[in-house]
MDAnalysis code that builds the backbone (N, CA, C; Angstrom):
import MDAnalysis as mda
import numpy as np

u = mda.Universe.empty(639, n_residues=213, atom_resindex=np.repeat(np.arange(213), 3), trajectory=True)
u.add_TopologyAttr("name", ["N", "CA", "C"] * 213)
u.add_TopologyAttr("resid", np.arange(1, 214))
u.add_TopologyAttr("resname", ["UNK", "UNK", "UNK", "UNK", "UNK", "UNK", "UNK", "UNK", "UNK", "UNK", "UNK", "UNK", "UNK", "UNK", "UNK", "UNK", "UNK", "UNK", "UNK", "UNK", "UNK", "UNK", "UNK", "UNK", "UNK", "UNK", "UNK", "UNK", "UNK", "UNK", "UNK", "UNK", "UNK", "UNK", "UNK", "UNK", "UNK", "UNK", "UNK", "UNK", "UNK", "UNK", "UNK", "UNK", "UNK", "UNK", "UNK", "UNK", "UNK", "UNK", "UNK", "UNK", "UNK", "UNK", "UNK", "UNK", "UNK", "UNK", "UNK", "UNK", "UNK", "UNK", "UNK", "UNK", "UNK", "UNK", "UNK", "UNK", "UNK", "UNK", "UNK", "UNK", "UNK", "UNK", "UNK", "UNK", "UNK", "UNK", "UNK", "UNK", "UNK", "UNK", "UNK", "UNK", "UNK", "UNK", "UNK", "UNK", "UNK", "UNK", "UNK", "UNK", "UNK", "UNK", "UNK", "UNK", "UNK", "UNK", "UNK", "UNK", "UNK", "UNK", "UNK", "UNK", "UNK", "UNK", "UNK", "UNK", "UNK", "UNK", "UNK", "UNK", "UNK", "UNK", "UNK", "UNK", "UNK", "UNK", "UNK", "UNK", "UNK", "UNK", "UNK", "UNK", "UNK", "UNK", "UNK", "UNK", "UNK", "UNK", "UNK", "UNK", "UNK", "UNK", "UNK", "UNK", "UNK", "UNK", "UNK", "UNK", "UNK", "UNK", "UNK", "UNK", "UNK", "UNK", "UNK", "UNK", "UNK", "UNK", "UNK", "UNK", "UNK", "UNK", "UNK", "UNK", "UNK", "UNK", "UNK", "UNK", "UNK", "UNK", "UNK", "UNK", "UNK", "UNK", "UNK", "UNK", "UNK", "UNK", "UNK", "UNK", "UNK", "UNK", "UNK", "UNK", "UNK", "UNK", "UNK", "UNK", "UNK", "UNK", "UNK", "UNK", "UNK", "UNK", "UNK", "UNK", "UNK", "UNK", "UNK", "UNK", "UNK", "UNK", "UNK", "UNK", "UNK", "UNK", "UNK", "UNK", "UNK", "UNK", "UNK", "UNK", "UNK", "UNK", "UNK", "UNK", "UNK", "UNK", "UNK", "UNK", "UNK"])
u.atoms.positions = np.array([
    [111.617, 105.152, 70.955],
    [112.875, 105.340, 70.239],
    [113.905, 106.045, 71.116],
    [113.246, 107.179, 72.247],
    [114.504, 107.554, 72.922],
    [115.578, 106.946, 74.178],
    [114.526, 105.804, 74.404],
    [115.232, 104.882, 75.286],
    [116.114, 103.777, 74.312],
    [116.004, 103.531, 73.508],
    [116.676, 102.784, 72.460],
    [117.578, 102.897, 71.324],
    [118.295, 104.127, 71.852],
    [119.171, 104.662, 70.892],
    [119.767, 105.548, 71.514],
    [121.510, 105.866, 71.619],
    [122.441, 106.820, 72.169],
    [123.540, 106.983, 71.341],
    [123.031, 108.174, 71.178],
    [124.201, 109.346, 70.272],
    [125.634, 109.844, 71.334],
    [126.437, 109.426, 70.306],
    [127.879, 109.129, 70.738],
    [128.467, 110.330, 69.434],
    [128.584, 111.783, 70.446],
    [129.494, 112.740, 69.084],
    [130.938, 112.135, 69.432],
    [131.830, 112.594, 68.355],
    [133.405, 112.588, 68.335],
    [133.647, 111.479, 67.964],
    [133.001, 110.539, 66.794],
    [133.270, 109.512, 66.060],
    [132.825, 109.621, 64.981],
    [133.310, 108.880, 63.912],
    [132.963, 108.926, 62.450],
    [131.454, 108.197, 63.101],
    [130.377, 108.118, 61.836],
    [129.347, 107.649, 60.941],
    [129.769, 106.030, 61.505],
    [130.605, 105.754, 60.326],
    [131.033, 104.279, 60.351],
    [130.994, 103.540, 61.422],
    [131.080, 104.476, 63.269],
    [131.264, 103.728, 63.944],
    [130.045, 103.169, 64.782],
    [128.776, 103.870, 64.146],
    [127.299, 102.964, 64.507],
    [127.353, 101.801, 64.540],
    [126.613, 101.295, 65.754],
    [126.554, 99.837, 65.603],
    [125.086, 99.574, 66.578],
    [124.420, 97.985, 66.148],
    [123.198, 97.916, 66.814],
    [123.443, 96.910, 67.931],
    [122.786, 97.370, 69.234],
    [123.590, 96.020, 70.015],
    [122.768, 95.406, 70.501],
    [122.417, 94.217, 71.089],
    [121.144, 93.386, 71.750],
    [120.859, 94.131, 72.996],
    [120.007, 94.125, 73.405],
    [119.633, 94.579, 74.477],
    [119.438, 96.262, 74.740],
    [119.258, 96.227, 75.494],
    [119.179, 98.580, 76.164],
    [120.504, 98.894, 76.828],
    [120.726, 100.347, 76.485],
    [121.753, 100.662, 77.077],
    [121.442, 102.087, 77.906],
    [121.843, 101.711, 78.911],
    [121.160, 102.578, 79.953],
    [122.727, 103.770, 80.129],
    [121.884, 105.272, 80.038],
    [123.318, 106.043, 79.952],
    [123.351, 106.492, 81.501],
    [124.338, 106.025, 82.290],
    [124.506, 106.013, 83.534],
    [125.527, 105.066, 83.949],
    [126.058, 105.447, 85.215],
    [127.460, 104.255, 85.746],
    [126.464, 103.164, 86.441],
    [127.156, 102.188, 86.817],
    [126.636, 101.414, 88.213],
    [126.993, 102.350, 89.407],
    [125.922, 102.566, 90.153],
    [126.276, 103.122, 91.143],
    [127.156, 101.876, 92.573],
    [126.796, 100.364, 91.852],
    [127.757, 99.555, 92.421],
    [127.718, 98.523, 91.431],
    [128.877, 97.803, 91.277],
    [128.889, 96.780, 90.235],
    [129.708, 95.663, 90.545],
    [128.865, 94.440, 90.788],
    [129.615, 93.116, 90.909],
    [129.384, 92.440, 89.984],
    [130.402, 92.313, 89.009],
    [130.504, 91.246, 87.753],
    [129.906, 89.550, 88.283],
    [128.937, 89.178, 87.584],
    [128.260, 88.324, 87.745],
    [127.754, 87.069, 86.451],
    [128.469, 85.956, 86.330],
    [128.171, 85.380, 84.828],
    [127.291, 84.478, 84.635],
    [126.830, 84.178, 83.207],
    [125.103, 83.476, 83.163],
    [123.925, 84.179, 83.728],
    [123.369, 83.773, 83.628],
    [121.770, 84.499, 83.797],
    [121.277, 84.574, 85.234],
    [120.929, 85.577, 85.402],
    [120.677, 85.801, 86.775],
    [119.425, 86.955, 86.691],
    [118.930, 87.060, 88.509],
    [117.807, 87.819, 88.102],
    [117.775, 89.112, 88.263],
    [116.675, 90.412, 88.052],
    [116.864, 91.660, 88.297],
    [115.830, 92.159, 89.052],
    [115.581, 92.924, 90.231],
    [114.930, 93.526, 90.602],
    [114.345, 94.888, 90.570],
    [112.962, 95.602, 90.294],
    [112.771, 96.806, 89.832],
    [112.405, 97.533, 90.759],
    [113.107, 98.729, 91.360],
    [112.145, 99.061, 92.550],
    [112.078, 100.892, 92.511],
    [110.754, 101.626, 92.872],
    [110.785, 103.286, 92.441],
    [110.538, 103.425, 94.280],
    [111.053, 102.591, 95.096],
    [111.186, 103.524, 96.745],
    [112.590, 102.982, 97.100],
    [113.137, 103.799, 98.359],
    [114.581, 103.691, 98.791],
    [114.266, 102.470, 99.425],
    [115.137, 101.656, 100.134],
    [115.807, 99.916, 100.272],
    [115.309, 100.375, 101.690],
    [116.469, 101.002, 101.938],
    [116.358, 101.695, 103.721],
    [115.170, 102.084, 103.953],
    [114.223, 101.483, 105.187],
    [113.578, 101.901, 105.704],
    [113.896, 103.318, 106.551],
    [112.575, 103.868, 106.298],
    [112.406, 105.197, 106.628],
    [111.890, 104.817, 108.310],
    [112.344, 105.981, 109.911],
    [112.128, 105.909, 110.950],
    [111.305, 105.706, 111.016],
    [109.983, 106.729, 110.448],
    [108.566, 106.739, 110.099],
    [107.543, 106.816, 109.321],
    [106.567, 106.731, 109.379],
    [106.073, 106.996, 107.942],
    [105.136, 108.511, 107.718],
    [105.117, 109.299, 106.526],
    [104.769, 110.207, 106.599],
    [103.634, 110.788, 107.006],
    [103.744, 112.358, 107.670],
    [102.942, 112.791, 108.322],
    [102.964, 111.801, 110.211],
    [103.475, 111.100, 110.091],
    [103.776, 110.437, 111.353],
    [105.155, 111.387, 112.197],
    [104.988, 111.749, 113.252],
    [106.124, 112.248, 114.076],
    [106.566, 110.721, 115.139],
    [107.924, 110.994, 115.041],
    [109.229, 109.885, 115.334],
    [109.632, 111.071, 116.178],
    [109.729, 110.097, 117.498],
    [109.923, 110.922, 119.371],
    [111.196, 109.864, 119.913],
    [112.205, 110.474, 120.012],
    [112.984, 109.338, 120.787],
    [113.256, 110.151, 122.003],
    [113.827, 109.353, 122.948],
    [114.259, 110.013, 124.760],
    [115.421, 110.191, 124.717],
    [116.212, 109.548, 123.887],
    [117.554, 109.719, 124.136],
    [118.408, 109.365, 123.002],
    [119.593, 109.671, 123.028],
    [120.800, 109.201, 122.076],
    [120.401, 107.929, 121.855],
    [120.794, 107.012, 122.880],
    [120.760, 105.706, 122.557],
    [119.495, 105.348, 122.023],
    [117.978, 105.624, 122.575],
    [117.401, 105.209, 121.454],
    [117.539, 105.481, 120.169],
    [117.998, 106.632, 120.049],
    [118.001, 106.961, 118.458],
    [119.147, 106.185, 117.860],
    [120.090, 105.824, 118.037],
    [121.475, 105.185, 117.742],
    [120.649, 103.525, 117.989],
    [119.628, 103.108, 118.373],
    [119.527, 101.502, 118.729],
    [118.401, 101.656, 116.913],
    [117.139, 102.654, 116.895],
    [116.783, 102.731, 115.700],
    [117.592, 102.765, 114.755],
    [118.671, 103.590, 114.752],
    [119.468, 103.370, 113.309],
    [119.932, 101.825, 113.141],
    [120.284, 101.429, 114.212],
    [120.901, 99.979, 114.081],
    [119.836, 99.322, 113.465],
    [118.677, 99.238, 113.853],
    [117.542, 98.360, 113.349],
    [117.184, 98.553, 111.814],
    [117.616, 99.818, 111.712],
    [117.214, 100.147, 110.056],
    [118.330, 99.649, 109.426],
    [119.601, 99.486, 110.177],
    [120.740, 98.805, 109.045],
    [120.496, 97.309, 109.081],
    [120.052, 96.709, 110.352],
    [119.810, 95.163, 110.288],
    [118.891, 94.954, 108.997],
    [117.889, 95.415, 109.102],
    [116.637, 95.209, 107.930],
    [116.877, 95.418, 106.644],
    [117.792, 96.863, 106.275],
    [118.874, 96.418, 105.184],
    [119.317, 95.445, 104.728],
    [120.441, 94.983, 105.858],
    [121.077, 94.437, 105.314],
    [120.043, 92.326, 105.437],
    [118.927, 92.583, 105.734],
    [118.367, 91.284, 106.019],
    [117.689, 91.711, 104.631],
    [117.241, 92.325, 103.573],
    [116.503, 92.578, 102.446],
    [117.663, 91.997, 101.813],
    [119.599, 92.745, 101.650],
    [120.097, 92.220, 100.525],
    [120.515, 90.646, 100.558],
    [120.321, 90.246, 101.345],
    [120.203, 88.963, 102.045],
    [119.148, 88.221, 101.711],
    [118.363, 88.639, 101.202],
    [117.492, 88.139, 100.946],
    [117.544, 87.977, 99.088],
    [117.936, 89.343, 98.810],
    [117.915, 89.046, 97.198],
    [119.132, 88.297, 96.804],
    [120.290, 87.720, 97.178],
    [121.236, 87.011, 97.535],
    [120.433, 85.684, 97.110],
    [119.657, 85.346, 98.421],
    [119.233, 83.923, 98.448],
    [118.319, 83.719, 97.355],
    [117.473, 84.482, 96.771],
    [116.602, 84.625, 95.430],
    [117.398, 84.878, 94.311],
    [118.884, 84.753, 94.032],
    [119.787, 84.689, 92.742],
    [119.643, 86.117, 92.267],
    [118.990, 87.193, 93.161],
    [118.635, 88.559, 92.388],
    [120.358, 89.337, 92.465],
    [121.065, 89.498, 91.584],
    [122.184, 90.357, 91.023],
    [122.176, 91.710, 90.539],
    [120.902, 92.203, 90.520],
    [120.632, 93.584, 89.925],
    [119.950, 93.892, 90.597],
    [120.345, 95.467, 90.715],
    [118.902, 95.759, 91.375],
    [118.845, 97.541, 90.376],
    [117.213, 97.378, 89.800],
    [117.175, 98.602, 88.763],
    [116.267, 99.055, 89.739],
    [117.078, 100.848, 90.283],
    [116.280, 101.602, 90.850],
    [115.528, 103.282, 90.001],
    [114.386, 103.355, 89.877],
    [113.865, 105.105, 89.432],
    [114.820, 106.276, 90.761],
    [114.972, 105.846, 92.073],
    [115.084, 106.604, 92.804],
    [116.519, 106.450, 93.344],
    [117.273, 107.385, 94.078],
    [118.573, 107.573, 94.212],
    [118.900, 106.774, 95.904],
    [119.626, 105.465, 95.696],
    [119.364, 104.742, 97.427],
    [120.169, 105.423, 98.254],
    [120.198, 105.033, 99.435],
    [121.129, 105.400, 100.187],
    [122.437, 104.374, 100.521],
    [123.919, 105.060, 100.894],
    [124.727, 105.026, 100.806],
    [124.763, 103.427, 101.700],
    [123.786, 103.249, 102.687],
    [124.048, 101.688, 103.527],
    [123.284, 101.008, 102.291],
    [122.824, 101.025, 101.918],
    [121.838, 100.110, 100.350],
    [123.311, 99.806, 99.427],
    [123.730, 100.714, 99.155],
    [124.873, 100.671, 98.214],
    [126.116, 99.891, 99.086],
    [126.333, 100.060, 99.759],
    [127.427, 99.168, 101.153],
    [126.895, 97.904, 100.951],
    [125.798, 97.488, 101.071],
    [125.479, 95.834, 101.449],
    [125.187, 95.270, 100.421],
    [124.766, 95.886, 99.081],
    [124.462, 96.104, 97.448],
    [125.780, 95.135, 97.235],
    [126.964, 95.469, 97.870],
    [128.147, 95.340, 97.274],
    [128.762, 94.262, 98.220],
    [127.963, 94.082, 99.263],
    [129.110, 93.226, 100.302],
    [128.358, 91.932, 99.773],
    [127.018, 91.979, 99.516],
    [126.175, 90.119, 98.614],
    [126.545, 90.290, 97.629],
    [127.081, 90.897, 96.230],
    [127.227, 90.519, 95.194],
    [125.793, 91.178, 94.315],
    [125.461, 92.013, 94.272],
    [124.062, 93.164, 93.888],
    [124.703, 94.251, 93.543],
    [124.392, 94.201, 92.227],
    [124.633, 95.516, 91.438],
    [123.802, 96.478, 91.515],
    [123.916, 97.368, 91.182],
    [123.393, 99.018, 91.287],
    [123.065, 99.835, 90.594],
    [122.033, 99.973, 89.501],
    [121.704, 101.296, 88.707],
    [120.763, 101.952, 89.260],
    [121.176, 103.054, 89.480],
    [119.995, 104.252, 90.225],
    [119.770, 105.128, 89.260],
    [118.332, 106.226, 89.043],
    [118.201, 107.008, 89.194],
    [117.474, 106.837, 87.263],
    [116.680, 105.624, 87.225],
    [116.358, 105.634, 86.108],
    [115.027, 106.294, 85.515],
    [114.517, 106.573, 84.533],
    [113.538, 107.423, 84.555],
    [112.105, 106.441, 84.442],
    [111.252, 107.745, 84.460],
    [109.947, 106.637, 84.167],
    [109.578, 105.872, 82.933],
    [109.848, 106.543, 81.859],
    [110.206, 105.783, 80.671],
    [110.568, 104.650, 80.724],
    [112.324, 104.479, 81.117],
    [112.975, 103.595, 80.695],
    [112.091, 102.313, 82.034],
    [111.648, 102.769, 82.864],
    [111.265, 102.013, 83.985],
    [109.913, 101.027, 83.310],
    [109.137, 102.003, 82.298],
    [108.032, 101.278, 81.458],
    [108.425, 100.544, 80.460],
    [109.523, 100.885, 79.386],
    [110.136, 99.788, 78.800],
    [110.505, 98.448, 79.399],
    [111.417, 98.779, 80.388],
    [111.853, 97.317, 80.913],
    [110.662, 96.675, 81.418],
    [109.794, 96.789, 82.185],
    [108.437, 96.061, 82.620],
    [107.734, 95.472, 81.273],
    [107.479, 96.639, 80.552],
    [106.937, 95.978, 78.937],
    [107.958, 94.358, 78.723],
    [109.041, 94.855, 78.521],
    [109.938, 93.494, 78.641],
    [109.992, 92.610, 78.822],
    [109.809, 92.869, 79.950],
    [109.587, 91.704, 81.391],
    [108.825, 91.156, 81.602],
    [107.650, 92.370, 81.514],
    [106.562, 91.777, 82.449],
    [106.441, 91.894, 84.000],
    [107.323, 92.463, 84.457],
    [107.486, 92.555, 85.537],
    [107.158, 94.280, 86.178],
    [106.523, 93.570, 87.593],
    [106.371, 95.027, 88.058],
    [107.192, 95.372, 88.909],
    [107.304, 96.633, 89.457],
    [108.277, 97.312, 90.800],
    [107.952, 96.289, 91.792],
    [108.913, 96.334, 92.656],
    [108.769, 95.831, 94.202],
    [108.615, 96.609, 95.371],
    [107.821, 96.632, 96.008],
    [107.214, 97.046, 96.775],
    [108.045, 96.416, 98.192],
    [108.756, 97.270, 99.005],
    [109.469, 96.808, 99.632],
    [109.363, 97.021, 101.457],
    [109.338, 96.583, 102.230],
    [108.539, 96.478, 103.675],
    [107.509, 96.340, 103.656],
    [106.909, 95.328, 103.364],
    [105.661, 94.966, 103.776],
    [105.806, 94.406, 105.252],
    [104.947, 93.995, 105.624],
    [104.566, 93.621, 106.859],
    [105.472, 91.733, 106.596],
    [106.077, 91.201, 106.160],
    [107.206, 90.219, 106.468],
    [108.115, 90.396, 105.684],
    [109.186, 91.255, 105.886],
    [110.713, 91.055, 105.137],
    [111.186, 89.865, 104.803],
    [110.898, 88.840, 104.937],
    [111.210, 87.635, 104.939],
    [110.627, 86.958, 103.586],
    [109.217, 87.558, 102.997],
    [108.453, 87.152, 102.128],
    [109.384, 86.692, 100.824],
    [109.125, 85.505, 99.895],
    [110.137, 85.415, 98.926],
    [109.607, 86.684, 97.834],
    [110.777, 86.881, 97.303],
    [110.681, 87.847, 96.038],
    [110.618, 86.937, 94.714],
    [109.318, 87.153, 94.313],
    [109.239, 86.719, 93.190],
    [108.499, 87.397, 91.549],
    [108.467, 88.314, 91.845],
    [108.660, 89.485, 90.733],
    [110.133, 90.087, 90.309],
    [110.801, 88.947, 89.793],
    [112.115, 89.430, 89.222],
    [112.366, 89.057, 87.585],
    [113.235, 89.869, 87.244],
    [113.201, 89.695, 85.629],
    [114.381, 88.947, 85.301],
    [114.453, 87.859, 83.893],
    [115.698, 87.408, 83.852],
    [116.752, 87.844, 83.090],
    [117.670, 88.166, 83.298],
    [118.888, 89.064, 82.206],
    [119.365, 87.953, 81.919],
    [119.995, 88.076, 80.698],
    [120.942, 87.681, 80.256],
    [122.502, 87.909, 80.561],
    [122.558, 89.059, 80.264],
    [123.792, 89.490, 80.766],
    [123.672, 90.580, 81.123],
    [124.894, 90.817, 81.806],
    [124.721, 92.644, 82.350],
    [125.979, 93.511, 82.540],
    [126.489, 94.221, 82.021],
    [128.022, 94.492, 81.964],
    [127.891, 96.128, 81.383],
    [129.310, 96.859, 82.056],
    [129.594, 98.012, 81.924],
    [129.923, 97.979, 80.149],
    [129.530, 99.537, 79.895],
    [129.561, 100.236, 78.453],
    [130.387, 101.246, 78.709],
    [131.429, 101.174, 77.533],
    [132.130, 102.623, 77.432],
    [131.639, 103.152, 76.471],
    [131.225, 104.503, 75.726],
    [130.966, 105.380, 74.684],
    [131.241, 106.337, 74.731],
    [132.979, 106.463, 74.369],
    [133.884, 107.469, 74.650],
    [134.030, 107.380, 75.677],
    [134.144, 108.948, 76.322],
    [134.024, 108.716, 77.757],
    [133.151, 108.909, 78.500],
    [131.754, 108.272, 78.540],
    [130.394, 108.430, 79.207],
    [130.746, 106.642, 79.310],
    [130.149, 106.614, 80.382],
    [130.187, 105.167, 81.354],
    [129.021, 105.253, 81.195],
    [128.694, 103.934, 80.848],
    [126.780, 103.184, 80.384],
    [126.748, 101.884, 81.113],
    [125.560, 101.475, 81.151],
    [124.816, 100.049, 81.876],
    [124.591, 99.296, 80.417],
    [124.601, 98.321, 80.236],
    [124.505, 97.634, 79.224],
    [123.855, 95.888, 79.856],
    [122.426, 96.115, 79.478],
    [122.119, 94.211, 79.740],
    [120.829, 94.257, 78.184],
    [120.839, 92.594, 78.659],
    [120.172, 91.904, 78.021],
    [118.892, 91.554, 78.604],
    [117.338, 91.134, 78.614],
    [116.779, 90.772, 79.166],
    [116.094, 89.514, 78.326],
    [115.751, 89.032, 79.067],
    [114.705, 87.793, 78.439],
    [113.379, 88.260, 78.200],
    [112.999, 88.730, 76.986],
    [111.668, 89.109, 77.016],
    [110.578, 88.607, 76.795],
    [109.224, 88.611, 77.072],
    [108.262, 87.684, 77.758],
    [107.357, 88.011, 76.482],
    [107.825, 89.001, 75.195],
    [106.826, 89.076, 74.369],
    [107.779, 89.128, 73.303],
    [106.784, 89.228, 72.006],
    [107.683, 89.284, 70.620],
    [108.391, 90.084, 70.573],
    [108.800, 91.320, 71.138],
    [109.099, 92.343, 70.803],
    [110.800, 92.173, 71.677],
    [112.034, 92.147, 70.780],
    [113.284, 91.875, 71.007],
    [113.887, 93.146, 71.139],
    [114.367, 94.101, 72.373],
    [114.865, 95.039, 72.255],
    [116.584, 95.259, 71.686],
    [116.477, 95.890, 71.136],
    [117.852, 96.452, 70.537],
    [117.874, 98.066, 70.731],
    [119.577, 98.124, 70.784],
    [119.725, 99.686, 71.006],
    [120.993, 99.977, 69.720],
    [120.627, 100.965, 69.213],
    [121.132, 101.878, 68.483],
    [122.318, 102.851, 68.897],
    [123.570, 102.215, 68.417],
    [124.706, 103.417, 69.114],
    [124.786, 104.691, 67.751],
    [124.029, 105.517, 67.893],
    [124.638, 106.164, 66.542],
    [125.626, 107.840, 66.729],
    [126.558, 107.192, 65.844],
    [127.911, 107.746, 65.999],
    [128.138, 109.336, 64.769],
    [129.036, 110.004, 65.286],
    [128.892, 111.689, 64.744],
    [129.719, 112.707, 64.539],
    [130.240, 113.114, 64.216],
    [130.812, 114.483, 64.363],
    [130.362, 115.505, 65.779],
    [129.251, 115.513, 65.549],
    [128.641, 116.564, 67.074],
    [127.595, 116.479, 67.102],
    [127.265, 117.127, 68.270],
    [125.446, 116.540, 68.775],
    [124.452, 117.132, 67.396],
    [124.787, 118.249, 66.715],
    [124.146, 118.517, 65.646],
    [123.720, 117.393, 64.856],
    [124.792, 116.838, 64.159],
    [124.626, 115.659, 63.228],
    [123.927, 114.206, 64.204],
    [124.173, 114.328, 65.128],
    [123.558, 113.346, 65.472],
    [122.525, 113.329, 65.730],
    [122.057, 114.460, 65.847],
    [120.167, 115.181, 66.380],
    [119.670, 114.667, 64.890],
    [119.931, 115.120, 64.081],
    [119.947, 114.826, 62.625],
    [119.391, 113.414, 61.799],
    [120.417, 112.576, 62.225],
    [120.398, 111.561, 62.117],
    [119.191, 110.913, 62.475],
    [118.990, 110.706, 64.191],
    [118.329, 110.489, 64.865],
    [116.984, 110.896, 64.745],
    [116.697, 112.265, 63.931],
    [115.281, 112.111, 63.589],
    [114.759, 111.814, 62.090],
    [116.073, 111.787, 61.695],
    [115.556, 110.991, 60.257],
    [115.216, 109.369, 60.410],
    [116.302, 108.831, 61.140],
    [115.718, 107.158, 61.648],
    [114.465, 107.219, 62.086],
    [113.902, 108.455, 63.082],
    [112.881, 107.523, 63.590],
    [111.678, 107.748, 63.039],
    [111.640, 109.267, 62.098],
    [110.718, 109.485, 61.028],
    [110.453, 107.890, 59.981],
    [111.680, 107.463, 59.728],
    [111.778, 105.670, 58.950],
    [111.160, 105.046, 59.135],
    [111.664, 104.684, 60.888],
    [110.501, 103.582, 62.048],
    [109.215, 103.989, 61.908],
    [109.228, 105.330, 62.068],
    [107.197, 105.450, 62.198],
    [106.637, 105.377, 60.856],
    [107.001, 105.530, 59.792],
    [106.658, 105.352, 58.491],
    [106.608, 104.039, 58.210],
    [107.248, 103.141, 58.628],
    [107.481, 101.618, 58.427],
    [105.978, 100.930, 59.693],
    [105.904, 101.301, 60.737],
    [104.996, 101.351, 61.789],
    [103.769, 101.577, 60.590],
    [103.583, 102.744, 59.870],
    [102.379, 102.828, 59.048],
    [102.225, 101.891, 58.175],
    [103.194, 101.237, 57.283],
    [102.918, 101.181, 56.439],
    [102.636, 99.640, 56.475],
    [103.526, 98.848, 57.751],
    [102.867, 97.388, 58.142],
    [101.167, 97.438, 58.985],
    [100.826, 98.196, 59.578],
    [99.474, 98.160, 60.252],
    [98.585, 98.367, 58.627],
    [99.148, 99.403, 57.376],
    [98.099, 99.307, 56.298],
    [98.113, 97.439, 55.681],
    [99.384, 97.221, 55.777],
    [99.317, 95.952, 55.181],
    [98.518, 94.663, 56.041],
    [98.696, 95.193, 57.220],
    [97.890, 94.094, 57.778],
    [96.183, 94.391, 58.147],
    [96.174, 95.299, 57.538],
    [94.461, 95.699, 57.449],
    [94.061, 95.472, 56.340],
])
């Protein structure tokens, strides 16, 4: 219930409404408007390859090597968003916060950007989907990506003035997500609200599992 519902104070009651899909409370950290269905990628490690890997010590001789490694870590970048480009992938849903060349090339293919989502909401959408994280440098960058989820749509939310993520997904089981905008006077009343609904849901949760026993 707490990924599926956002309390919006400084509006009447009246102005609740239920909308298809999840609404993720966060900006795009990059956003290219993109129409019809396209795919999404889930990933909980940074894009950018790391110099080394941990507990490993990284020795360079000189400037220029170190300045020829950075170059190589932006090629491989930018050869990953290049890659989700050619796989129709338009989203990319990250748990972890990317770095600023991820977000640059995010934006120069046409790849949108939500960072910094939690583990929760990261288990909902997979429930969804069906889909798992991507696992990213393996031993061929080149490999096709084919653990991606299909949205429907995907477009910026205003609620007041908090900037939200707003998509749709195609979900792979019965279960049709919807999100709950519920609207308030102040976070009081809306705390309020919010646990009287979901006291409802779990009572309703009981009372279909008695009926179907």
């Amino acid at each position: 219930f707490a990924e599926l519902h956002a309390a919006v104070p400084g509006l009447p009651l009246e102005s609740s409404r239920v909308l298809p899909g999840i609404v993720l409370r966060r900006d795009f950290a990059a956003y290219c408007p993109a129409d019809g269905e396209l795919r999404a990628l889930l990933v909980t490690e940074p894009l950018r390859p790391a110099l080394t890997a941990p507990g490993v010590e990284f020795v360079v001789d000189s400037e220029g090597q170190y300045q020829a490694s950075l170059r190589w870590i932006t090629r491989r970048t930018e050869t990953l968003m290049k890659r989700l480009q050619s796989n129709n992938v338009k989203l990319l849903l990250s748990s972890v916060k990317q770095e600023e060349v991820v977000i640059y090339y995010a934006k120069l293919y046409g790849v949108s950007v939500v960072e910094c989502l939690s583990s929760e909401e990261m288990a909902l959408i997979s429930e969804i989907t069906g889909v798992s994280p991507y696992v990213p440098f393996g031993d061929n960058v080149d490999r096709d990506i084919t653990e991606t989820a299909v949205v429907t749509f995907c477009q910026p939310l205003l609620l007041v003035s908090k900037r939200c993520v707003h998509i749709g997904f195609s979900s792979v089981c019965a279960f049709q997500p919807h999100c709950l905008i519920l609207c308030g006077p102040n976070d009081g009343v809306n705390e309020q609200h919010a646990s009287a609904l979901q006291e409802a849901f779990t009572m309703l949760q009981q009372l279909f599992k008695t009926v179907e026993q």
